[in-house]
N, C-alpha and C positions, 0 to 999 in steps of 0.2 A: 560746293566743297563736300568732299565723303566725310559722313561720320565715323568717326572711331570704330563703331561695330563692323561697317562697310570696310574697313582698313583692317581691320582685323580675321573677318571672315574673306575678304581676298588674301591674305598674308597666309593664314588655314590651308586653302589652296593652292598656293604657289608651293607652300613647303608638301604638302604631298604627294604634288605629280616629281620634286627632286627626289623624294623618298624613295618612289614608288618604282625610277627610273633604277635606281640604288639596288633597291631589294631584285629586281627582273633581274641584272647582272649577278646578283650573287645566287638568286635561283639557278642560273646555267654554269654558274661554278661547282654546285651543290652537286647537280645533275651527270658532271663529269667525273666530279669526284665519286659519287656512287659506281659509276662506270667500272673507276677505276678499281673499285673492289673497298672501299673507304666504308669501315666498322664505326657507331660512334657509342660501343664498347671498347674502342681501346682506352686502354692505359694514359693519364698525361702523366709528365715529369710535375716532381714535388713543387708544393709552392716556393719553397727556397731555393731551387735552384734558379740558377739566369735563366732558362729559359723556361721558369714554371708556370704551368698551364696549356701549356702546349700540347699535343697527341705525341704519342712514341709509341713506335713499335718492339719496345725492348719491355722489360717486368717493371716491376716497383721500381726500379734501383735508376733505373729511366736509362740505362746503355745503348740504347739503340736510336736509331734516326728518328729526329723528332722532324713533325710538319704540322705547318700554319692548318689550322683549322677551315675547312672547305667550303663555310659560309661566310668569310673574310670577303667587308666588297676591298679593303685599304687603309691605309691608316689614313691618306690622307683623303679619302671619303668622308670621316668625318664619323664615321660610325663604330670604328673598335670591330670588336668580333663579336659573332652573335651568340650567346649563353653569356658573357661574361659582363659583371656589372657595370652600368655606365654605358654602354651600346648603344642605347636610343637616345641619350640623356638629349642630343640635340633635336630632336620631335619632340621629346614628355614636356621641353618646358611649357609650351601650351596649354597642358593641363586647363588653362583660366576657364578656356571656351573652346577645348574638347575634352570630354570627362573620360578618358580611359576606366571603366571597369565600373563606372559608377554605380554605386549600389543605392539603398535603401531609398527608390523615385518611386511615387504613388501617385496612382492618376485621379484628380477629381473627377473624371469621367466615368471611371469605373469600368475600363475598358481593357486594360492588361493588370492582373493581379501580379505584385510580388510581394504582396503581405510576409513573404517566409524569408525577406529579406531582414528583418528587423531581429530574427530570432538565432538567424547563423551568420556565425563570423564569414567573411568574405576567405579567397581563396589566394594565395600570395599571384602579385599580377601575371600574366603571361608576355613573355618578352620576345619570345623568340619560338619559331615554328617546332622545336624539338619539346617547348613545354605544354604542347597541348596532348593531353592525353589521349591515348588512344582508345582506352574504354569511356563509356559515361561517368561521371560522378552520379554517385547517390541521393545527392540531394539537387532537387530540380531547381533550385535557386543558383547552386554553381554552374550546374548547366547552360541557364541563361548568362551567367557574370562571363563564362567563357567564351559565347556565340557574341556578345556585346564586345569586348575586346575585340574579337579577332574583325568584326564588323568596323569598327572605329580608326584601327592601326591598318597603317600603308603595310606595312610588312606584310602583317598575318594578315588581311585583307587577299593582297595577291597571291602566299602562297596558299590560303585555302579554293581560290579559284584555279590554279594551275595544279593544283596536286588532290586536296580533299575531294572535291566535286568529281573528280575521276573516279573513287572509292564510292560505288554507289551503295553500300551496305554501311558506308562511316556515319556515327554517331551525331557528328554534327549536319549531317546534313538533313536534320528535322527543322530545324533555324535557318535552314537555305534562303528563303521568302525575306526573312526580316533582315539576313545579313545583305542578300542581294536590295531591297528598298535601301541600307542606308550608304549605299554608290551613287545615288541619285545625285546630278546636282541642281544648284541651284534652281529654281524656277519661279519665274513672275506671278504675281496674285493671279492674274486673269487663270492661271495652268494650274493652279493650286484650287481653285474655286473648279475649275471644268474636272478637275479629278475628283470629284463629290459626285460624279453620277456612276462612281465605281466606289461607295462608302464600304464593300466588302474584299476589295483586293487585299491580297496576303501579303504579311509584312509592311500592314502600313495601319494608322490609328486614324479616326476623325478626330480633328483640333478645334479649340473653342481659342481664338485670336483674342479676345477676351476672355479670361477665365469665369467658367460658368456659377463655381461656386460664389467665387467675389463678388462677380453683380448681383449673381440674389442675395446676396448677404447685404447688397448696397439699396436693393430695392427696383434694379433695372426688370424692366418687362420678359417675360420670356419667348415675346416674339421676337426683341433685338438677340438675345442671348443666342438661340438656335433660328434667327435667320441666315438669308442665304450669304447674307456678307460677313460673317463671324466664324462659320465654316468652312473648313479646307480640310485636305485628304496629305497625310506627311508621312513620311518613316518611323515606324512605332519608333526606334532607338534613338532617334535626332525627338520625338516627342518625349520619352522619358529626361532629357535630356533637360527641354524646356521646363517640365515640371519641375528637376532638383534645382535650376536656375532658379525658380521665383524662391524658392523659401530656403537660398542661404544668403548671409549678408554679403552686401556688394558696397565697393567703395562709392560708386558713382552714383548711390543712393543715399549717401550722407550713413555709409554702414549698417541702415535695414536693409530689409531680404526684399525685392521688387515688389511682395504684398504687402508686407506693410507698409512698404511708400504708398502702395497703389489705394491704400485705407482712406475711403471719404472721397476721393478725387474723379473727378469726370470721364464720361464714357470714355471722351476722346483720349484722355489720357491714358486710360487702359487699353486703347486700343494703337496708340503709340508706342507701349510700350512693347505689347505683344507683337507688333511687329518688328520692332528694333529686336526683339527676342529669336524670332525668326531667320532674322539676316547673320543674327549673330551663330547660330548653326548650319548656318548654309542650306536653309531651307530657300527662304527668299533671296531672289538677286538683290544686290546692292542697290 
């Protein structure tokens, strides 16, 4: 019988390749609508009016022919229209166990810094391919909060591969590495172990399946710690990922954070968990 995490990270998957199928279709509407000469400086009509929100090509007063917005997949897609709120609401519910935008993650490894997460406020989420800026942000922590979203969301997933990646002088394509590792799917221990003899591929982190600080805090050896079955080679963004997991409360831990459960308890048990940790981001197969 699958565990829950295993039904959960298949559930993950099933809803992003419908997403993903979603978002290509409204790309080629996007595509023709630009064709067609479509500004998205125009004008909408007022929010009061019946059809507020909408594009018109008339002034303020909204007189003129208004049209559906050209990143529309349908209403009955299931998606709304994209800028407008509540669009994705049917993907965000997952939030549980995928962290859109997640901020303030620290590696006990010591391997990606984002220390300058703690000290600036985050950047309101990105929803839709028109909210990603076209210059850098200033501060290199939004930077990353931005390449992490668009790496995580079906949406901005596909449109920065059919559109950004063309732009060889754009902004985000410095994050290219880490957004492309976290497309990766699943993969078996034996392929997560064989990907250790590449510990410098770009876009990916070396993982402790046991957390390294905990066992030595437990007293465990440091040749189980950094032996060769403790390590594995992941997607730096699915690894931040695993880190903000362990240390928020979880209900299926009796509401501690997976370290403090994991406080006192057997190798095996940490290393059950850090696996169950894995499947639950689509690193590990089911």
């Amino acid at each position: 019988m699958q565990s829950l995490a295993a039904i959960r990270s298949e559930l993950v998957r099933l809803k992003w390749h419908v997403a993903a199928s979603r978002f290509q279709v409204a790309l080629r509407r996007h595509a023709l609508a630009l064709k067609a000469g479509f500004n998205p400086d125009q004008p909408r009509v007022p929010a009061d009016n019946a059809n507020g929100g909408q594009w018109t090509s008339g002034g303020a007063g909204g007189g003129g022919v208004s049209v559906r917005f050209p990143l529309a997949v349908g209403d009955d897609a299931g998606l709304g229209i994209f800028g407008e709120e509540g669009a994705f609401e049917d993907f965000y519910g997952y939030e549980d166990f995928i962290d859109f935008g997640e901020l303030g993650v620290f590696d006990d490894d010591g391997l990606t810094d984002f220390s300058d997460a703690r000290r600036r406020p985050p950047l309101p989420p990105i929803e839709n391919p028109l909210a990603i800026p076209s210059i850098p942000p200033e501060a290199r922590q939004h930077i990353n909060q931005i390449a992490r979203e668009v790496a995580r969301s079906p949406y901005l997933t596909i449109y920065y591969f059919t559109t950004i990646t063309e732009i060889a002088e754009h902004w985000l394509n410095e994050l290219h590495w880490e957004i492309k590792a976290n497309q990766d799917p699943p993969k078996t221990l034996g392929e997560l172990y064989e990907a250790m003899s590449q510990p410098d591929k770009r876009g990916y982190d070396r993982h402790h399946i046991v957390e390294q600080t905990a066992a030595r805090n437990q007293g465990f050896p440091d040749s189980r710690i950094n032996g060769q079955d403790n390590l594995v080679l992941i997607p730096r963004y699915r690894h931040e990922q695993i880190n903000s997991w362990y240390q928020r409360p979880n209900k299926e831990f009796d509401g501690l954070t997976p370290r403090q459960y994991l406080q006192g308890k057997s190798w095996d048990d940490h290393r059950r968990v850090g696996l169950d940790a894995m499947r639950l981001f689509g690193i590990l197969k089911p």
